[in-house]
C-alpha positions, 0 to 999 in steps of 0.5 A, a space after each residue: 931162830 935164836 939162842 937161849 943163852 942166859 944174859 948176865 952182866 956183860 952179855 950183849 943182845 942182838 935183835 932179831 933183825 925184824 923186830 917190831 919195836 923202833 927202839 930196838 931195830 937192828 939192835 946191839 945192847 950191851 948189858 950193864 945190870 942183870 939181876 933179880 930187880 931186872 936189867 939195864 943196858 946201853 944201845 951201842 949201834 944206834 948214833 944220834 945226830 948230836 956229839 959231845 960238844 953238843 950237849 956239853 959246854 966248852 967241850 971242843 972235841 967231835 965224840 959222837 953220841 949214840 941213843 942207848 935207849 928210851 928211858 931217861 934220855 935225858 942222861 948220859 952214860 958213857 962205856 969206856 976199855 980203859 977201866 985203869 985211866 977213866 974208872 967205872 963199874 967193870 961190865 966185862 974184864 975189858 969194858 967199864 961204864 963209866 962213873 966219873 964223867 968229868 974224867 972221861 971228858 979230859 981224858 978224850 980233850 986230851 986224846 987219850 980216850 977215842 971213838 973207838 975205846 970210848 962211847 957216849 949214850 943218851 937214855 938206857 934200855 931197861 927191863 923189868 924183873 923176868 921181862 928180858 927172859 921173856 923176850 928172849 924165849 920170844 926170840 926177839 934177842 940172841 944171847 952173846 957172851 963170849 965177844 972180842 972187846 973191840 966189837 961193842 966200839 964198832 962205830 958203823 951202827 949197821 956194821 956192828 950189827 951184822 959184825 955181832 951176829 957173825 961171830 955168834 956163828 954160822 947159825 947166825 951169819 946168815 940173818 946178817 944179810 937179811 934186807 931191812 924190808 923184806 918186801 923190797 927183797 
């Protein structure tokens, strides 16, 4: 059903939309590191309950944070659009994860970062070497890599899902309004 797009940094992951891991259901997984060691990737869809102030001290500001997924959930990360204010690795010309999480805090206390050009995470999504590959020719994941800078800030986990399968196409949209459960279709 899905594409056999090669993913290289940058690329995003949209899940099958009946795939059978908790982790990764209804999924959209920015992808940070690809390489010959494997890869790593941030969960952007699926929020937490918790914000900023909640697992930083001090900070006063209602930043949600989502969990980018199972390893290390101890961890955050952050992804930001504004690579020249906040620094980072570039993931894509438009996006960065984020290095200096110190900066980025001031930046949001201060306004300048918001919800919608920034997004913290709890965990990564990891892969071993050829594992995602694998997955992909499963299709479990739909390859995108050619996305408006705007879709992986989508703050609606549900939206940015169905969003994220649209705009692969015709081919696709129609998955987006697949139930959850097929059984009380």
């Amino acid at each position: 059903m899905f594409n056999q797009n090669t993913p290289t940094r940058g690329s995003l992951l949209v899940s099958e939309p009946f795939i059978l891991d908790p982790n990764f259901e209804r999924s959209v997984i920015m992808l940070c590191e690809h390489n010959e060691d494997g890869t790593l990737g941030l969960v952007l869809n699926h929020r937490s309950n918790l914000l900023l102030s909640d697992v930083i001290e001090g900070i006063q500001v209602d930043t949600p944070i989502y969990i980018g997924g199972p390893v290390q959930n101890d961890a955050l990360f952050f992804l930001h659009r504004t690579t020249d204010l906040a620094g980072g690795t570039p993931i894509t010309k438009d996006i960065a994860l984020g290095r200096d999480l110190n900066q980025a805090i001031f930046l949001v206390q201060e306004g300048i970062l918001t919800p919608d050009n920034i997004k913290f995470f709890l965990g990564y999504s990891g892969w071993s070497p050829k594992q995602l590959e694998e997955e992909i020719a499963q299709n479990s994941w739909a390859v995108h890599n050619s996305f408006d800078s705007h879709l992986p800030f989508v703050l609606d986990g549900d939206d940015l899902w169905k969003q994220a399968l649209i705009s692969l196409g015709p081919k696709y949209a129609h998955v987006a309004n697949f139930p959850k459960n097929p059984s009380l279709n």
